[in-house]
C-alpha positions as CSV (number, residue, x, y, z in Angstrom):
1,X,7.0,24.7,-6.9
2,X,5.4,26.6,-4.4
3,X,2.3,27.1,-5.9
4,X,2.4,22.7,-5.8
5,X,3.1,22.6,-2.1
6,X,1.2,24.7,-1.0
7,X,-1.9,22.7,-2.4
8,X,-0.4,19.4,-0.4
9,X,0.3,21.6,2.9
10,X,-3.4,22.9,3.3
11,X,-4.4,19.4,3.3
12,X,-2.6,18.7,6.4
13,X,-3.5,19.0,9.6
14,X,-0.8,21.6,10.2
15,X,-1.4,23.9,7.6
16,X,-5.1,23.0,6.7
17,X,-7.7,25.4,5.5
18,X,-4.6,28.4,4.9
19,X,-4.9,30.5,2.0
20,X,-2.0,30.8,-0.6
21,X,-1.5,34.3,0.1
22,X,-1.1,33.4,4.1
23,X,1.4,30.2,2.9
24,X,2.8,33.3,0.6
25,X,3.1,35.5,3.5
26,X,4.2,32.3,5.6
27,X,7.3,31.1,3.7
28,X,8.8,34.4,2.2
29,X,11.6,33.9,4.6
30,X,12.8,31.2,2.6
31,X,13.9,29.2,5.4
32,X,13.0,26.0,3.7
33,X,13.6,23.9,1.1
34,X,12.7,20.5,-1.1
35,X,14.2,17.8,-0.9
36,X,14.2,14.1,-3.4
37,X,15.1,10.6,-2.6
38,X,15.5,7.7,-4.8
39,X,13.9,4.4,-3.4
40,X,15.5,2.9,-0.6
41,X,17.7,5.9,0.5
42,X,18.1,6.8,3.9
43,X,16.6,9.9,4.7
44,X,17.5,10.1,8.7
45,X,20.6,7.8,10.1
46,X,19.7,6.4,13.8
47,X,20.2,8.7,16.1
48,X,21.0,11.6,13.7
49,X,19.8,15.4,15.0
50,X,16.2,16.3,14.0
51,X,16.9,19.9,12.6
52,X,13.3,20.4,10.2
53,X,9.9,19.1,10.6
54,X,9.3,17.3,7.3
55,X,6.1,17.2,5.5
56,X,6.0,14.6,2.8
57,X,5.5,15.9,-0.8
58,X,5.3,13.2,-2.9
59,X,6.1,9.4,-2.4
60,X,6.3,7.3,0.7
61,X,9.2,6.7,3.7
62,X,8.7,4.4,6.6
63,X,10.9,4.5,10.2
64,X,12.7,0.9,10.6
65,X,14.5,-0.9,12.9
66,X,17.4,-3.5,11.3
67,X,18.3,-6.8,13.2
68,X,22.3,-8.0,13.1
69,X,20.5,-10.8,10.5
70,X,19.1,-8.0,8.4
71,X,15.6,-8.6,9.3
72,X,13.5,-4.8,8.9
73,X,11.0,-3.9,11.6
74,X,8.8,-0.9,10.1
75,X,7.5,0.3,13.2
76,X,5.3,3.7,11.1
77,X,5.1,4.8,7.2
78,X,4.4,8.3,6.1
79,X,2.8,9.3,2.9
80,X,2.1,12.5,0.8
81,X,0.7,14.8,3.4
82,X,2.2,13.2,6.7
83,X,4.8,15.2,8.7
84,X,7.2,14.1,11.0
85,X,10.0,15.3,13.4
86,X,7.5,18.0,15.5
87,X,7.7,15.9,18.4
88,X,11.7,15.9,17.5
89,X,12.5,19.7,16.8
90,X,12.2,21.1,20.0
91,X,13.0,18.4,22.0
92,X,16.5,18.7,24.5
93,X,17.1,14.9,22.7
94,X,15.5,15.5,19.7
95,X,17.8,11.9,17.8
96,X,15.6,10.1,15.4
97,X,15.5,6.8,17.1
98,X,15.5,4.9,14.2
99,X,16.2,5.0,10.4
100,X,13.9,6.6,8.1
101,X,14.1,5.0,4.7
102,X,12.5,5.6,1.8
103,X,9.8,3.2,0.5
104,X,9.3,4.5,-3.1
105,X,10.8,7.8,-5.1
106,X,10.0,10.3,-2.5
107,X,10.2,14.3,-2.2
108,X,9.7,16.3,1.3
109,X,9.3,19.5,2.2
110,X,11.9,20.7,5.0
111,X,11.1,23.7,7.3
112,X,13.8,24.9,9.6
113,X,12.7,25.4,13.3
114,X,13.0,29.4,12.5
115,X,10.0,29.0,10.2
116,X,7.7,27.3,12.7
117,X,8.7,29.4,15.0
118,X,7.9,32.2,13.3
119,X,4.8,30.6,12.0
120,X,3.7,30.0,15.4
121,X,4.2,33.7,16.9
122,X,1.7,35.3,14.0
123,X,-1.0,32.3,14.2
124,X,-2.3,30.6,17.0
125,X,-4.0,28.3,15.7
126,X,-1.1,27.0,13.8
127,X,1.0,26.8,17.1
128,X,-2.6,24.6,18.6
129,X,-2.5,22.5,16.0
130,X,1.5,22.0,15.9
131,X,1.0,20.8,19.8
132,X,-2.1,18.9,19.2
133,X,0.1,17.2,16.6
134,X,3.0,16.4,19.1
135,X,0.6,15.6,21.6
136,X,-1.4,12.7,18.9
137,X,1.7,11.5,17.8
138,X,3.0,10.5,21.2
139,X,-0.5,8.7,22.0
140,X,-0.4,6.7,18.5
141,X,3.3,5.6,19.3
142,X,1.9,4.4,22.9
143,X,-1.0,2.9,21.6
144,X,1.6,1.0,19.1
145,X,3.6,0.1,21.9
146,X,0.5,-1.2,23.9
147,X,-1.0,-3.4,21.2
148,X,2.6,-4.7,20.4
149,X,3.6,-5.8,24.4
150,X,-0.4,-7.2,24.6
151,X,-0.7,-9.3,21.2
152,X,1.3,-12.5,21.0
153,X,3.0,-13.3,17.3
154,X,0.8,-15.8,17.1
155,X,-2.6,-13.7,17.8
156,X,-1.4,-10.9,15.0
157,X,-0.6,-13.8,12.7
158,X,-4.7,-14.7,13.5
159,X,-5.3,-11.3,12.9
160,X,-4.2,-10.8,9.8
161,X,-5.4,-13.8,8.4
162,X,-8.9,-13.4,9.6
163,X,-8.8,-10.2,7.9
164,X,-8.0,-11.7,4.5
165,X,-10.4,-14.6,4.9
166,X,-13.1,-11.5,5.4
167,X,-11.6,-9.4,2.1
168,X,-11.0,-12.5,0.0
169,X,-13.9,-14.8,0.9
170,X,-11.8,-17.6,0.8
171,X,-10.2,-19.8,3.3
172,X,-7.2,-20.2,0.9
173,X,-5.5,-16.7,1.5
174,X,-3.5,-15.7,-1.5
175,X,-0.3,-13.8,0.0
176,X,-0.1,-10.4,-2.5
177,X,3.9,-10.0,-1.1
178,X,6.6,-12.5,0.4
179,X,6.7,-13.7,3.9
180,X,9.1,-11.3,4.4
181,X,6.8,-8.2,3.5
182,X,4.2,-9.7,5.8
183,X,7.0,-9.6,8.6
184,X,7.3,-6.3,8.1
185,X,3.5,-5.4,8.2
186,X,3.2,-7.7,11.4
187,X,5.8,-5.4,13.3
188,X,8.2,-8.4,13.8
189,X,11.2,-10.4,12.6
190,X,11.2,-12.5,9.6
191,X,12.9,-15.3,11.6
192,X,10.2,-15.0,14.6
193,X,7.4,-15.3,11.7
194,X,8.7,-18.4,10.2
195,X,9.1,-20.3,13.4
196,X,5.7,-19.1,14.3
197,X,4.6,-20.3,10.9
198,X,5.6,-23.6,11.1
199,X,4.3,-24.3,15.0
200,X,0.8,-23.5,13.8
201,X,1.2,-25.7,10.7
202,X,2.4,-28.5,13.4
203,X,-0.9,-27.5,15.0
204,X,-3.3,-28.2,12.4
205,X,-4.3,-24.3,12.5
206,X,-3.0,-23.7,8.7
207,X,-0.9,-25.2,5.6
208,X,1.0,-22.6,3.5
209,X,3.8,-21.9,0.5
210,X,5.3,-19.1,-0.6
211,X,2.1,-18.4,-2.8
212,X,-0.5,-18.9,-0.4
213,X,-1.7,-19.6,3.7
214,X,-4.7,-21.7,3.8
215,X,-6.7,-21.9,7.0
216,X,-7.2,-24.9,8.7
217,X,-9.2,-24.6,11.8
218,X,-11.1,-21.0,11.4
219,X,-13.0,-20.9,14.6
220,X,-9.3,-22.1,16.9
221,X,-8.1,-18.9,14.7
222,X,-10.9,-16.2,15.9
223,X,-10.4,-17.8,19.2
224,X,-6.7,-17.2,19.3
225,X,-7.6,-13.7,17.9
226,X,-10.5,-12.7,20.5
227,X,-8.0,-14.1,23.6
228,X,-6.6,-11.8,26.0
């Protein structure tokens, strides 16, 4: 197993360019440990304690918000490679502020806050990276928050549909998951889409069913998208 890690951890930004015998050196502590989840487990409960910083293995997990109608909000998704809960770990809060669930069979690496530590004392480089991580991290989650307070529903709905017009070459967009995937990639609620849905059909701006959204009106859609 270690030998199989090891291979995924020097391809993150954490761990990247270390040799097997410095991973060897690294981890003979033993204070990790792997971990699997079946599809649609919850890894992390809302406001549970951070106590490892996770690097995922194998698989894919995503961090969700849940509305009293059900309605999933996946605010960030994390693949083989990714890490998360290094800007959790040491923190005097360090609650995951939402659930982290996973998307498909999943497997992730655990390493206790002893480990980094420990890791951090013998390489410095490590311990730049590990804050240079914390430090991205927080910049991505305010540049999420930015675009999400600046682009209306209505403009990321343009968005997206521009971008498939581009990929598929056709005004006729053919939807590859349900409306309620798309709410989910959209960073909103399933509800809000549909409403939004049907105001711009009553505009003339599109026509859709649950197969397809066909554009109406592409330059009103560019403008909506290119608006500020």
């Amino acid at each position: 197993m270690k030998n199989n890690f090891f291979q995924i951890l020097k391809k993150t930004a954490l761990f990247y360019g270390l040799s097997d015998e410095k991973l060897e050196e690294y981890f003979q502590n033993g204070l990790y440990r792997t971990v699997g989840y079946s599809k649609g487990a919850i890894i992390y409960c809302q406001d549970e304690l951070c106590k490892s910083l996770d690097v995922v293995l194998e698989g894919s997990a995503s961090a969700q918000k849940i509305d009293n109608e059900r309605n999933v909000l996946i605010v960030n998704q994390f693949t083989a490679g990714d890490t998360l809960g290094e800007n959790l770990l040491f923190s005097q809060n360090g609650h995951f502020p939402m659930m982290i669930v996973a998307d498909t069979e999943v497997e992730f690496l655990k390493l206790k806050k002893e480990t980094i530590l420990s890791i951090g004392q013998k390489d410095r480089e490590f311990l730049s990276r590990l804050l240079t991580s914390i430090s991205d991290k927080t910049l991505v989650l305010a540049g999420k928050i930015n675009v999400l307070s600046r682009k209306t529903l209505r403009q990321k709905i343009a968005d997206y549909l521009i971008y498939e017009y581009n990929m598929q070459n056709n005004l006729e967009i053919l939807l590859h998951f349900s409306k309620k995937e798309l709410a989910e990639r959209l960073g909103v609620w399933r509800t809000s889409l549909s409403r939004e849905l049907c105001k711009m059909k009553a505009d003339g701006l599109i026509e859709y069913n649950a197969k397809w959204i066909r554009i109406c009106k592409l330059a009103k859609l560019i403008e909506i998208s290119e608006s500020i």
